[in-house]
Backbone of each chain as ProteinMPNN parsed JSONL, in Angstrom:
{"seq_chain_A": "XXXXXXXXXXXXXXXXXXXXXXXXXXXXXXXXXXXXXXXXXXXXXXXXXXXXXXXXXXXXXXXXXXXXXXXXXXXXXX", "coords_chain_A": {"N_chain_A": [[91.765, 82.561, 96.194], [91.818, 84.994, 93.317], [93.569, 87.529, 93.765], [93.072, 90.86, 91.547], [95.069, 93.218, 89.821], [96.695, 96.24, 88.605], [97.838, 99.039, 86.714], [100.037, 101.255, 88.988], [99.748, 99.479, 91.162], [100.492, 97.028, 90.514], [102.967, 97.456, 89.475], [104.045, 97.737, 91.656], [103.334, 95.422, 93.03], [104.297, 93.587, 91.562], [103.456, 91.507, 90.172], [100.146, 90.493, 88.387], [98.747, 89.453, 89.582], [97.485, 88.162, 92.407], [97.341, 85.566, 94.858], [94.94, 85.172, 97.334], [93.828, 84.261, 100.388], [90.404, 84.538, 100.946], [88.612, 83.985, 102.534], [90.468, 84.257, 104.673], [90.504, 87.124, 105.37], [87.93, 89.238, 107.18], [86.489, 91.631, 106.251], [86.65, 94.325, 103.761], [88.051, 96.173, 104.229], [90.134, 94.925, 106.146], [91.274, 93.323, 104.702], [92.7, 95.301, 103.013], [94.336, 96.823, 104.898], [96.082, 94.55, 105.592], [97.045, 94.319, 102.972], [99.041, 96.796, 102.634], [100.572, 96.706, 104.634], [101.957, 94.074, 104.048], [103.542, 95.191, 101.645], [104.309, 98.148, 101.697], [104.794, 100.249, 100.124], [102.696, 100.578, 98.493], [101.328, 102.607, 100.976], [102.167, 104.836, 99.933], [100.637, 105.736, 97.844], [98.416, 107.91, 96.106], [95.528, 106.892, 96.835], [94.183, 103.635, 97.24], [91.507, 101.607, 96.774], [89.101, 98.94, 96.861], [87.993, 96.624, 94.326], [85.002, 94.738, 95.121], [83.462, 92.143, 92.966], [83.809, 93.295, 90.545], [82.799, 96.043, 91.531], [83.099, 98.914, 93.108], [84.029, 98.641, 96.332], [82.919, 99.026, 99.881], [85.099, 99.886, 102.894], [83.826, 97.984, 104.688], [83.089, 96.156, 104.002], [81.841, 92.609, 103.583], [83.877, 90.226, 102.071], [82.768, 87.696, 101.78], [81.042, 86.417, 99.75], [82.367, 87.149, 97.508], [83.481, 86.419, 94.198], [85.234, 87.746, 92.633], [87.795, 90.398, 93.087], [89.42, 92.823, 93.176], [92.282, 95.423, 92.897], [92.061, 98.724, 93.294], [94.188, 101.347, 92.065], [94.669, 105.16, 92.033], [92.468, 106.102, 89.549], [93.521, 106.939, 86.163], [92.371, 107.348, 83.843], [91.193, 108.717, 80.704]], "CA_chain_A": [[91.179, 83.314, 95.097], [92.506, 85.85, 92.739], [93.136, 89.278, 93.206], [93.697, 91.47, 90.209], [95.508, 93.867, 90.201], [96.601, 97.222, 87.745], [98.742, 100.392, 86.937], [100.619, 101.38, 89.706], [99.648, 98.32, 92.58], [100.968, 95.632, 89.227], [104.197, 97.389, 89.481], [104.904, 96.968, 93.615], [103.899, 93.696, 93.769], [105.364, 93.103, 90.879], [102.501, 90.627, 89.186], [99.054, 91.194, 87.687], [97.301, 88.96, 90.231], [97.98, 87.825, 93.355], [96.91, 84.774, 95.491], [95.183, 85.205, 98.525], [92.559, 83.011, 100.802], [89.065, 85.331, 101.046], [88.053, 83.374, 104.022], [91.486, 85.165, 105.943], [89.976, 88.464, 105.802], [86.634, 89.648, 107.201], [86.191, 92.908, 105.632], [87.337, 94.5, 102.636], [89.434, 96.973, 104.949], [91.129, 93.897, 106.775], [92.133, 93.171, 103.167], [93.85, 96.194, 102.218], [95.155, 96.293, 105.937], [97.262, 93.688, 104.986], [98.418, 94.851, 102.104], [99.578, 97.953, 102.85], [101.71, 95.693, 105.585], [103.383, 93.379, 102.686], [103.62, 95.94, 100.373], [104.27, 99.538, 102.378], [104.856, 101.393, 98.671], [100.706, 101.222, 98.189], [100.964, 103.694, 101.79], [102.459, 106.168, 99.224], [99.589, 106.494, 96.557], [97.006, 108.588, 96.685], [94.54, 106.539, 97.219], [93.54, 102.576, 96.954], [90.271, 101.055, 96.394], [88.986, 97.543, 96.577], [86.849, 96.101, 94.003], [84.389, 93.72, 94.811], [82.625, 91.276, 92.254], [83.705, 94.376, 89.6], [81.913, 96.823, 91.736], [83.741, 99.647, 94.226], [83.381, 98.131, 97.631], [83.551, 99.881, 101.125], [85.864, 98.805, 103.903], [83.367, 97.483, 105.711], [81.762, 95.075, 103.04], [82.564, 90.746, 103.905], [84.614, 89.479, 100.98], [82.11, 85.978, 101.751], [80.38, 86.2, 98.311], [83.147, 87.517, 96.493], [83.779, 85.769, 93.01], [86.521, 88.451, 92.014], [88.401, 91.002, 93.49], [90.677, 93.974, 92.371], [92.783, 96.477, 93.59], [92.191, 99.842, 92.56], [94.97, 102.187, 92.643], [93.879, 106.177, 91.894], [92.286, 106.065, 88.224], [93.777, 107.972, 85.03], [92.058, 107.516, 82.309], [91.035, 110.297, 79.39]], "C_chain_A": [[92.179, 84.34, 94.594], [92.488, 87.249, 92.997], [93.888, 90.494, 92.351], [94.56, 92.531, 90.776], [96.42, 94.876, 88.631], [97.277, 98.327, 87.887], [99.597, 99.92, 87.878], [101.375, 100.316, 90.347], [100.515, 97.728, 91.524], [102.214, 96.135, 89.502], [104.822, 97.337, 91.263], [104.474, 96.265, 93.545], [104.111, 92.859, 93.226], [104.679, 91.695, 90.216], [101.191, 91.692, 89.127], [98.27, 90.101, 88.574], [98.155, 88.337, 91.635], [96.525, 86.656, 94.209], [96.698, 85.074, 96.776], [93.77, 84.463, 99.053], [91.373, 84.246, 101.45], [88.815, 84.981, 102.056], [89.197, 84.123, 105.501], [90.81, 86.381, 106.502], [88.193, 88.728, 105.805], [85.971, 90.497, 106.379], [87.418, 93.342, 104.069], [88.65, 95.107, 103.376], [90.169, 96.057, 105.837], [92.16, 93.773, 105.679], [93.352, 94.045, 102.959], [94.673, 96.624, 103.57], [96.221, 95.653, 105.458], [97.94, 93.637, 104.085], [99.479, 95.761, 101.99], [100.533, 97.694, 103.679], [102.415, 95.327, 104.919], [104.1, 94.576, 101.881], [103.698, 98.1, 100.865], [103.921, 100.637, 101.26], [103.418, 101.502, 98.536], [100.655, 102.097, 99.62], [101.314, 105.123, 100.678], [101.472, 106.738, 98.13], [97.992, 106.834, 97.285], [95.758, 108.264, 97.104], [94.499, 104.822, 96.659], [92.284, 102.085, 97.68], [90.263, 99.591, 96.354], [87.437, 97.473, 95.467], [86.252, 95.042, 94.341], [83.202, 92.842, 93.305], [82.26, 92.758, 91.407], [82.726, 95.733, 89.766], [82.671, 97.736, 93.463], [83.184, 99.218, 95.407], [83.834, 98.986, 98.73], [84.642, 99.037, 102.23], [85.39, 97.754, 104.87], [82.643, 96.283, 105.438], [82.65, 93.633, 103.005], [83.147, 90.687, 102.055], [83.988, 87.6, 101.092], [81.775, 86.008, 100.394], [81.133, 86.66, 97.271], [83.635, 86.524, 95.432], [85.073, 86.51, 92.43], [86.817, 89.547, 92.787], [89.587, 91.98, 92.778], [91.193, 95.307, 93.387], [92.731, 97.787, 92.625], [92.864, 101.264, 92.12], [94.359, 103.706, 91.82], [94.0, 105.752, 90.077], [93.042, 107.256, 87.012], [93.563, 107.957, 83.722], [91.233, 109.136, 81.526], [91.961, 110.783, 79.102]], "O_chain_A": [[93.208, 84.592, 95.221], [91.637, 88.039, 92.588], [95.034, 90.91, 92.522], [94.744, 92.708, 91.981], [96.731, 94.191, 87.657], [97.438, 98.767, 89.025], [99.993, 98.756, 87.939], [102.576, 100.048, 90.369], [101.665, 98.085, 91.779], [102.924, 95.207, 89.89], [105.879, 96.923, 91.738], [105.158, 95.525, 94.252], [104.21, 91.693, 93.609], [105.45, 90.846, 89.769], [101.046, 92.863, 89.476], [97.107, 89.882, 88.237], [99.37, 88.144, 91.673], [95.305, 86.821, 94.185], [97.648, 85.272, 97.533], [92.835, 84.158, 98.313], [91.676, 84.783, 102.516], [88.748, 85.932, 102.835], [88.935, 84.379, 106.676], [90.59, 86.638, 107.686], [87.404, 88.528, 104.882], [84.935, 90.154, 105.809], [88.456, 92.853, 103.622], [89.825, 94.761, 103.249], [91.067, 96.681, 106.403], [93.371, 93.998, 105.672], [94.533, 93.737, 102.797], [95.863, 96.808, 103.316], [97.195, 96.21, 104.952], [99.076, 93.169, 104.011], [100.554, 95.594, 101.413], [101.512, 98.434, 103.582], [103.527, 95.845, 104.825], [105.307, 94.589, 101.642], [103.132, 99.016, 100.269], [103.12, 101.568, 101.347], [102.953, 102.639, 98.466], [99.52, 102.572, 99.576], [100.726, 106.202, 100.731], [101.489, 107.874, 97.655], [97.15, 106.487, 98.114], [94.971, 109.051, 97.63], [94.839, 104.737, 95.478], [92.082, 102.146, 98.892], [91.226, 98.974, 95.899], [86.326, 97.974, 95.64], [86.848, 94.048, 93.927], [82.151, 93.384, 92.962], [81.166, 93.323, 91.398], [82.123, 96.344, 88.884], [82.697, 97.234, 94.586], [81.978, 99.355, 95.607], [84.895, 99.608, 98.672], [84.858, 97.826, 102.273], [86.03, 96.972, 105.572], [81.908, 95.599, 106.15], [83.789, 93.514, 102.555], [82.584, 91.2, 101.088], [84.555, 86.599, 100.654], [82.61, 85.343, 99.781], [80.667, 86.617, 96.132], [84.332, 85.643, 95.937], [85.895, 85.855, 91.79], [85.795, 89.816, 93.417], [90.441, 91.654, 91.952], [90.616, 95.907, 94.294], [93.223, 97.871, 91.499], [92.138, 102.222, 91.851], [93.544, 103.46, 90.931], [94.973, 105.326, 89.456], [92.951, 108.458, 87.261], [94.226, 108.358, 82.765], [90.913, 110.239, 81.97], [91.942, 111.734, 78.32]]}, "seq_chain_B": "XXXXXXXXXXXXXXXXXXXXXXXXXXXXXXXXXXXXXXXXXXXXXXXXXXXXXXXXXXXXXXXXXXXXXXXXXXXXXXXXXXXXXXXXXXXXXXXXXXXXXXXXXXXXXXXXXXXXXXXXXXXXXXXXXXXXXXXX", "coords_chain_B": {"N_chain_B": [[72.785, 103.769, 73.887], [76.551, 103.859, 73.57], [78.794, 101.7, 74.623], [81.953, 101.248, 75.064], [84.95, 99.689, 75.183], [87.865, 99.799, 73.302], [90.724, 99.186, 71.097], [91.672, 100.542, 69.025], [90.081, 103.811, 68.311], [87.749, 104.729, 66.75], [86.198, 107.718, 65.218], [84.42, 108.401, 63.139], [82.767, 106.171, 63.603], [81.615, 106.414, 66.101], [80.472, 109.345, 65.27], [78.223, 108.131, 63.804], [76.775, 106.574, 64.976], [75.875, 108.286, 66.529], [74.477, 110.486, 65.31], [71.061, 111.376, 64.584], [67.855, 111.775, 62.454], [66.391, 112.934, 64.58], [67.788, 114.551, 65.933], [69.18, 117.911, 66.809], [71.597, 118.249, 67.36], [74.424, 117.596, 67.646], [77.29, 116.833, 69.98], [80.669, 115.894, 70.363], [83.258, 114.935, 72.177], [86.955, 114.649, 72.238], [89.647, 112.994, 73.672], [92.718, 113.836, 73.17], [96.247, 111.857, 72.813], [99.136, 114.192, 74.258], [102.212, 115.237, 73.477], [103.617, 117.024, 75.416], [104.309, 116.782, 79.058], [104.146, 118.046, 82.335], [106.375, 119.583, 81.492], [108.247, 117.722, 80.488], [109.321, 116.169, 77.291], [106.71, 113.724, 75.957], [106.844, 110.391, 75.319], [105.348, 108.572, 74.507], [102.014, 107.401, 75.434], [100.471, 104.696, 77.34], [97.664, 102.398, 77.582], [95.429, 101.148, 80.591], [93.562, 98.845, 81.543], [90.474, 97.971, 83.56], [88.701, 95.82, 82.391], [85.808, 94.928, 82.134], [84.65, 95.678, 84.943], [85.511, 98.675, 84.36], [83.644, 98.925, 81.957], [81.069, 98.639, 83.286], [81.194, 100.851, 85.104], [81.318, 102.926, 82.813], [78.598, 102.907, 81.975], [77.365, 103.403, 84.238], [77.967, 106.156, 84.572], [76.755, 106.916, 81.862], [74.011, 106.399, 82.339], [73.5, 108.49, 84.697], [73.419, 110.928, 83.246], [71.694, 110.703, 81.451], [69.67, 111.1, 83.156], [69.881, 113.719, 84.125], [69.983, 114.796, 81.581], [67.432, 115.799, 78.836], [68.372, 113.571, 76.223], [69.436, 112.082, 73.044], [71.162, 109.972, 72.193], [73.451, 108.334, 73.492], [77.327, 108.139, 73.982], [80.497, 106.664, 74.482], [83.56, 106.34, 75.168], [86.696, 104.547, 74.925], [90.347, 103.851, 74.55], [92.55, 101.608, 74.726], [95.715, 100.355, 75.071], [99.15, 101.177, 73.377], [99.709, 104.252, 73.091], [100.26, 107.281, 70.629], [101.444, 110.612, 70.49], [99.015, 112.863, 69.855], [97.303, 110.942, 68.995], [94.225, 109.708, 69.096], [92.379, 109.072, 72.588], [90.133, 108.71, 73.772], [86.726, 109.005, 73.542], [83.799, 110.964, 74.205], [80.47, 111.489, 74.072], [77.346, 113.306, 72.799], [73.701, 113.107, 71.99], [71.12, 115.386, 70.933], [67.691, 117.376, 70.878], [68.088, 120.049, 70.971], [71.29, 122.516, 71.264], [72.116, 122.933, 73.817], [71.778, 120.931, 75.804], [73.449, 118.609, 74.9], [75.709, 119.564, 74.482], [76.491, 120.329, 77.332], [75.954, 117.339, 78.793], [77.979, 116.303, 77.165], [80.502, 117.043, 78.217], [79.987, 116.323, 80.824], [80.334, 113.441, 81.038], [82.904, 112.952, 80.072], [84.185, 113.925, 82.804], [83.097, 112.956, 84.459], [83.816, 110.697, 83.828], [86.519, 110.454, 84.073], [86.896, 110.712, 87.048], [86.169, 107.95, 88.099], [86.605, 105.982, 86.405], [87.969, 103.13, 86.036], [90.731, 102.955, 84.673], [94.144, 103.256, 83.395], [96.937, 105.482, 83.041], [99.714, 105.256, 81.636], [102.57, 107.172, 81.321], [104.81, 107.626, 79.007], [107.943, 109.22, 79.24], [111.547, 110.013, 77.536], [113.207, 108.99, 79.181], [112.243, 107.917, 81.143], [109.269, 106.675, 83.06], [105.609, 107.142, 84.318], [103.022, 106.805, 86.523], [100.15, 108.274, 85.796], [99.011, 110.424, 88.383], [99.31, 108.902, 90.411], [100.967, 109.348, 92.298], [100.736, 111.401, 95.486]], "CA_chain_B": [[74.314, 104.121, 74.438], [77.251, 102.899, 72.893], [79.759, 101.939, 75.593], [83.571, 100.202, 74.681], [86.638, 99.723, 75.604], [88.782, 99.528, 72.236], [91.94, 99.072, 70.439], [91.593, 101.93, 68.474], [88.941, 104.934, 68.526], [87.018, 105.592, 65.441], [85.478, 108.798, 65.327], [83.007, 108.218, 62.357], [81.62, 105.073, 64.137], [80.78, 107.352, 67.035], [79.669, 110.305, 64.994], [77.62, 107.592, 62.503], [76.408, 106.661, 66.049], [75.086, 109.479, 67.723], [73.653, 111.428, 64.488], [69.842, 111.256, 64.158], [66.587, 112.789, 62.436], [65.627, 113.757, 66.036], [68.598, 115.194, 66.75], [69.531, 119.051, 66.106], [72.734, 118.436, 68.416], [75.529, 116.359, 68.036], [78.523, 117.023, 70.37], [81.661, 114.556, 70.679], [84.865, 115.438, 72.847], [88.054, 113.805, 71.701], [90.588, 113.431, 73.993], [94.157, 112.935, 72.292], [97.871, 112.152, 73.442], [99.542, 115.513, 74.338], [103.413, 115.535, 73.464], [104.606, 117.157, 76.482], [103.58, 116.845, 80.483], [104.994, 118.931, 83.298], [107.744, 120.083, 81.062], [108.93, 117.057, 79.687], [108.506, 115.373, 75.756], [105.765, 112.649, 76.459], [106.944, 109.63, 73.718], [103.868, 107.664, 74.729], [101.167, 106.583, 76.613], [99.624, 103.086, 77.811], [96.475, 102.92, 78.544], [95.391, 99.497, 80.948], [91.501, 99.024, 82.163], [89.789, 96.623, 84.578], [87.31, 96.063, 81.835], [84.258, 94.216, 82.845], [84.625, 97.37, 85.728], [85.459, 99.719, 83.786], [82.683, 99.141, 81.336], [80.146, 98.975, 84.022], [80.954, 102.697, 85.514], [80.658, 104.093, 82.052], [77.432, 103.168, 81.789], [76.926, 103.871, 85.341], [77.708, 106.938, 83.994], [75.938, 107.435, 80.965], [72.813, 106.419, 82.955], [73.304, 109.282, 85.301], [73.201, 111.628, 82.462], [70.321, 110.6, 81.073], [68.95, 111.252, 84.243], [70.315, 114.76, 84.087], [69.361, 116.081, 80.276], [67.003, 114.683, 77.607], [69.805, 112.867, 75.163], [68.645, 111.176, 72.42], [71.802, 108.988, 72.25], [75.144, 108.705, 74.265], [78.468, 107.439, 73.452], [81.815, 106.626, 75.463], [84.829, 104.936, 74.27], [87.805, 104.4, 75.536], [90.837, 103.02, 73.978], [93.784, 100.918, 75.322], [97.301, 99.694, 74.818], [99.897, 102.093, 73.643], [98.965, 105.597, 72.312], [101.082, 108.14, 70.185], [100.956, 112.223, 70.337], [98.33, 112.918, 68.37], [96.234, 109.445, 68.791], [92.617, 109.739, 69.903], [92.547, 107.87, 73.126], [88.722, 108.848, 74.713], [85.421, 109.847, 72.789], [82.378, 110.958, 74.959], [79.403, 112.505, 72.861], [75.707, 112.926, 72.899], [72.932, 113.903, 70.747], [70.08, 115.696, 71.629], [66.799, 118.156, 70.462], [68.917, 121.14, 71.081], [72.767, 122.189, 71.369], [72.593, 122.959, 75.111], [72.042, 119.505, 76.648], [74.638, 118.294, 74.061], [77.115, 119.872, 75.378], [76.503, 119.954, 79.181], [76.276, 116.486, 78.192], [79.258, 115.636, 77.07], [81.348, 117.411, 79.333], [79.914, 115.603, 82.414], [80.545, 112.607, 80.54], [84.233, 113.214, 80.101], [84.396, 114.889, 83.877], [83.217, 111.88, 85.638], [84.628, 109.268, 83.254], [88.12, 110.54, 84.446], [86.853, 110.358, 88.33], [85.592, 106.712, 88.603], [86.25, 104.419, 85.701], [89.133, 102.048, 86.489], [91.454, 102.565, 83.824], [95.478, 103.789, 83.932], [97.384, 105.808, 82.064], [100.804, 105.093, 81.927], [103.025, 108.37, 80.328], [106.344, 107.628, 79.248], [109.392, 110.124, 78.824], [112.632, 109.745, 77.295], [114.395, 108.581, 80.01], [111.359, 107.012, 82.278], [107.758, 106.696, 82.805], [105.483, 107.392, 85.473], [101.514, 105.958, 86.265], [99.516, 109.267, 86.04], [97.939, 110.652, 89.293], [99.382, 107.643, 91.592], [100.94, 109.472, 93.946], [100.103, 112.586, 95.876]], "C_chain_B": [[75.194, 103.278, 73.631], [78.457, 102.969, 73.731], [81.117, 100.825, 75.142], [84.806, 100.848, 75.183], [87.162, 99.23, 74.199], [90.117, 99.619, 71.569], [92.519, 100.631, 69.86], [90.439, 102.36, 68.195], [88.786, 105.103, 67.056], [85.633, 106.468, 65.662], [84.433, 108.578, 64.169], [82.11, 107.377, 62.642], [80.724, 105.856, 65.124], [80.01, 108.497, 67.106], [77.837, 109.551, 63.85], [76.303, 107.316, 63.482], [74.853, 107.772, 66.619], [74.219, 110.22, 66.562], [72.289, 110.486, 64.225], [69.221, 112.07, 63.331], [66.503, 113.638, 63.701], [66.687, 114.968, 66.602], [68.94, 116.657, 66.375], [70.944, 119.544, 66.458], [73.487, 117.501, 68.324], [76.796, 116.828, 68.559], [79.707, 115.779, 70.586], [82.887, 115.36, 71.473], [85.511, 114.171, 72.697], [89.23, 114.22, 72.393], [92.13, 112.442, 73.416], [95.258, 112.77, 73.191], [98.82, 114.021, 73.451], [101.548, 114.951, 74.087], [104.431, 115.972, 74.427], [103.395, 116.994, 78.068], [104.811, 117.511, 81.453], [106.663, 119.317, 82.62], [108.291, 119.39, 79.861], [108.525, 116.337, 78.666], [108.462, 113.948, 76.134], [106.207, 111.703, 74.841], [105.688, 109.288, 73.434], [102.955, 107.141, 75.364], [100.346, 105.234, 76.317], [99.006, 102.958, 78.473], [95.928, 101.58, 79.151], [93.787, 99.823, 81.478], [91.398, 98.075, 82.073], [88.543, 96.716, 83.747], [86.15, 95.52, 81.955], [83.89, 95.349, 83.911], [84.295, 98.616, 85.072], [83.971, 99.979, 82.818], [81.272, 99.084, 81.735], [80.118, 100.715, 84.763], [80.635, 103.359, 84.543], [79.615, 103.787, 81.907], [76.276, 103.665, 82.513], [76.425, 105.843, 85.266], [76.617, 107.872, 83.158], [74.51, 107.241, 81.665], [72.338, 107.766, 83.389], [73.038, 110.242, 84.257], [72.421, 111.56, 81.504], [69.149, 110.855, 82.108], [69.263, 113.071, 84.349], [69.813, 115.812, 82.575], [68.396, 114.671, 79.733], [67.696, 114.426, 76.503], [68.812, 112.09, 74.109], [69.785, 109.771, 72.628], [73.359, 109.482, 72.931], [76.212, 108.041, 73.728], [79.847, 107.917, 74.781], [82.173, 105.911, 75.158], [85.863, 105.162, 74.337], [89.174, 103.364, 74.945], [92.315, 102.283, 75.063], [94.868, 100.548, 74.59], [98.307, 101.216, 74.621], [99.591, 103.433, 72.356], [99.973, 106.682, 72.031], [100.826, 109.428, 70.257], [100.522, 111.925, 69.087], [97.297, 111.997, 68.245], [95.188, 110.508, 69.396], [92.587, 108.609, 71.155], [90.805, 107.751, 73.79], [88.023, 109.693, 73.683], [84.277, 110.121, 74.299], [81.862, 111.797, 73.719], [78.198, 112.342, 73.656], [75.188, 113.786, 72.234], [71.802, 114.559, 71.462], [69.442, 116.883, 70.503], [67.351, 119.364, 70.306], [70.36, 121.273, 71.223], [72.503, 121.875, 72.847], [73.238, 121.684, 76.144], [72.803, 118.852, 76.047], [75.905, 118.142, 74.953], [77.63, 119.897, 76.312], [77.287, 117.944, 79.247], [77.524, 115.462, 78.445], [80.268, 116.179, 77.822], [81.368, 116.551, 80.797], [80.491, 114.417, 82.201], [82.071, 112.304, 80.799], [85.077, 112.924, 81.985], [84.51, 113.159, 84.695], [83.73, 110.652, 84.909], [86.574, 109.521, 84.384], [88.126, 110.417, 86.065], [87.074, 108.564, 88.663], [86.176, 105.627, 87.93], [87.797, 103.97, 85.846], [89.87, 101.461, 85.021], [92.532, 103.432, 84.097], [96.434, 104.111, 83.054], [99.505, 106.333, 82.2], [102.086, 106.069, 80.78], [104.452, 107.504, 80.391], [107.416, 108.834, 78.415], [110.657, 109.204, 78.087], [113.566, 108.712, 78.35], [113.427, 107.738, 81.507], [110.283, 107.2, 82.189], [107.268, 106.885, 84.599], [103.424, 107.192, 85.527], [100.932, 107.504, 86.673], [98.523, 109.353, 87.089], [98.22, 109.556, 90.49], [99.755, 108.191, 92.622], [100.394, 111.699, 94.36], [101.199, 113.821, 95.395]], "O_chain_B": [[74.831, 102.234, 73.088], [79.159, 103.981, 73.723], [80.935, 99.621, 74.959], [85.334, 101.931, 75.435], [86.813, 98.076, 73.948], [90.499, 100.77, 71.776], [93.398, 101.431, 70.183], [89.6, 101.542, 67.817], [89.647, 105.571, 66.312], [84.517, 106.145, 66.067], [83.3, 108.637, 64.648], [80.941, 107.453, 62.262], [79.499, 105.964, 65.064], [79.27, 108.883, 68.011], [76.856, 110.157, 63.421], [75.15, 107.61, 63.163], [73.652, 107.841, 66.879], [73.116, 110.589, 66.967], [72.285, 109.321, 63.826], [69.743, 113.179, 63.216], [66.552, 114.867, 63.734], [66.493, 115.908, 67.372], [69.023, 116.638, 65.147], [71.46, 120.619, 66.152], [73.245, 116.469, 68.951], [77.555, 117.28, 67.701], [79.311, 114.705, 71.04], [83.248, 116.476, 71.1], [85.058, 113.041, 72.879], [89.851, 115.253, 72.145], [92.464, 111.262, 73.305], [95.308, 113.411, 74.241], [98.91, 114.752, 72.465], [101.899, 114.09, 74.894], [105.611, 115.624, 74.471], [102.167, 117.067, 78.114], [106.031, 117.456, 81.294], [107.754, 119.3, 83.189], [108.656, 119.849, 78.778], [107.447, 115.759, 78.804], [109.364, 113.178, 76.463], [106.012, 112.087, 73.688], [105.031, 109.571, 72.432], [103.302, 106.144, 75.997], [99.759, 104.889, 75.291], [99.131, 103.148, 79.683], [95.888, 100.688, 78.303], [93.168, 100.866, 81.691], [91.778, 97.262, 81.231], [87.555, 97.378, 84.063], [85.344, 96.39, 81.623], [82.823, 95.939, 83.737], [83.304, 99.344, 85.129], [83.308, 101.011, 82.921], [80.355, 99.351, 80.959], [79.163, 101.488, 84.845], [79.868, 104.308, 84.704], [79.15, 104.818, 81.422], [75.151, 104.062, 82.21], [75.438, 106.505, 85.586], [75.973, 108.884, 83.434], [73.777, 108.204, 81.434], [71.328, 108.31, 82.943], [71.857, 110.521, 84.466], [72.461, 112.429, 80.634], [67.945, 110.806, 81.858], [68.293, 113.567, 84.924], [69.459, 116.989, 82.502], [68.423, 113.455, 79.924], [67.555, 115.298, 75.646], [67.697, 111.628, 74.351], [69.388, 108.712, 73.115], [74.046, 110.503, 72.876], [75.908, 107.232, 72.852], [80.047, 108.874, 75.53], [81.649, 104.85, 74.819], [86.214, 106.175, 73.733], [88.981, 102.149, 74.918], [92.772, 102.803, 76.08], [94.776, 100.462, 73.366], [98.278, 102.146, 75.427], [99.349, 103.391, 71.149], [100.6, 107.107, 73.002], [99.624, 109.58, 70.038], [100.895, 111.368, 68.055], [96.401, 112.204, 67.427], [95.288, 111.617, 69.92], [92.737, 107.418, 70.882], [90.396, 106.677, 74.231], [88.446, 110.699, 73.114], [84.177, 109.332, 75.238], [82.419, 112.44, 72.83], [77.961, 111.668, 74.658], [75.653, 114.861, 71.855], [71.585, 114.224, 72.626], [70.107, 117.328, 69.568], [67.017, 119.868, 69.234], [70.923, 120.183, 71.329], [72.621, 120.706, 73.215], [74.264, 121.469, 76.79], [73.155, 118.009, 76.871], [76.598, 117.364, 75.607], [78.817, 119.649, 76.524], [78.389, 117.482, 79.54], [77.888, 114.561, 79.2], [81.108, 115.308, 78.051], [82.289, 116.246, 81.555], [81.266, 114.083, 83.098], [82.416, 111.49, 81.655], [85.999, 112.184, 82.33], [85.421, 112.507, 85.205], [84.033, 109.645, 85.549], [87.325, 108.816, 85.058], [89.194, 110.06, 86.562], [87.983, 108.081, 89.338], [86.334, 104.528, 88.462], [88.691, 104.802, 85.689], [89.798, 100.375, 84.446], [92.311, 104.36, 84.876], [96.864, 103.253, 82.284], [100.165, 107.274, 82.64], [102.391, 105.661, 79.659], [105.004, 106.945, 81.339], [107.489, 109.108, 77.217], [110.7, 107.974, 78.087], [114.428, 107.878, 78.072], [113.882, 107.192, 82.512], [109.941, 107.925, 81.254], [107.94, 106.836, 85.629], [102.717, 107.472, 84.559], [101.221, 107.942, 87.786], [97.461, 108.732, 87.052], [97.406, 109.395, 91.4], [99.299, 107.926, 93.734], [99.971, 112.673, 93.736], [100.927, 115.003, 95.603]]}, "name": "protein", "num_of_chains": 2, "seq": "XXXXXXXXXXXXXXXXXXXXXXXXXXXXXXXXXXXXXXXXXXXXXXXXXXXXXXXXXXXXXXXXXXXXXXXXXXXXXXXXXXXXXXXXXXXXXXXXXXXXXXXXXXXXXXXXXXXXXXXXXXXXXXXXXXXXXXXXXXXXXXXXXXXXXXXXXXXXXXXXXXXXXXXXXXXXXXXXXXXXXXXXXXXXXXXXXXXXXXXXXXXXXXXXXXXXXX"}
């Protein structure tokens, strides 16, 4: 499955979506676990977020029913 | 409510919007491109949003603040791509029976749009750019 991706995250990993298998990771926070592994530069921002199915998810929430996915790096809009 | 993500911000749609009979209150906040940031002359900003997201928190939003004053009508609108000093890049408003709740209003509006909604505002300088608020 796809996971999006925006601002900041888009420029370390250097696309706007990234391929990864939903069924690997249990939890959302396994997820970003592992990214923060590939990708060390997301330890430096202030904060990332996972979206699930276009809706802020906790670390603790299964990625089983997930249809979409996003990474949320800290927001700046207005 | 009138909730978007757009190209470009028109302020008479959103004032054409929000003005009623009922209303004795119409507030809008307009936030523009600023020219300089921490010192240095800002050419331009680029604005990116997870929109199907994004356009679910503002309404998440505007909900809450209907839950908070009596509004007659709300508005939030948000624009994207690349924005000049001087552009309009964010409207919030709301109408209401009186000024007060107007204005409360639209401030909260603004306040928590800039907490939650999953959009990114990318400043650029002369000589480089930098994703606002990414790092600590």
């Amino acid at each position: 499955m796809e996971l999006k991706l925006f601002g900041v995250a888009k420029d370390i990993i250097g696309s706007n979506k990234l391929s990864i298998t939903a069924e690997d990771f249990a939890t959302v926070g396994e997820l970003k676990q592992w990214l923060s592994q590939q990708y060390p530069k997301l330890q430096q921002l202030r904060s990332v977020a996972v979206a699930v199915n276009s809706e802020y998810a906790e670390d603790n929430q299964s990625l089983q029913n997930a249809y979409e996915i996003a990474l949320i790096p800290p927001v700046s809009g207005g | 409510m009138l909730i978007r993500i757009v190209d470009n911000i028109n302020l008479a749609e959103a004032y054409q919007y929000l003005q009623s009979p009922t209303s004795g209150a119409v507030n809008l906040f307009v936030g523009t491109v600023r020219n300089h940031s921490h010192g240095k002359e800002v050419v331009k900003l680029v604005f990116e949003a997870y929109e199907v997201m994004a356009l679910k928190e503002m309404h998440k939003i505007a909900v809450a603040a209907q839950e908070k004053w009596i509004l007659d009508k709300i508005v939030m609108i948000h624009a994207v791509g690349e924005k000049l000093p001087g552009e309009a890049v964010v409207i919030t408003g709301a109408s209401s029976v009186h000024r007060k709740a107007a204005f409360e209003a639209c401030e909260f509006l603004i306040d928590e749009l800039k907490k939650t909604v999953p959009i990114w505002k990318h400043e650029f300088f002369k000589d480089n750019s930098v994703w606002v608020n990414a790092h600590p």
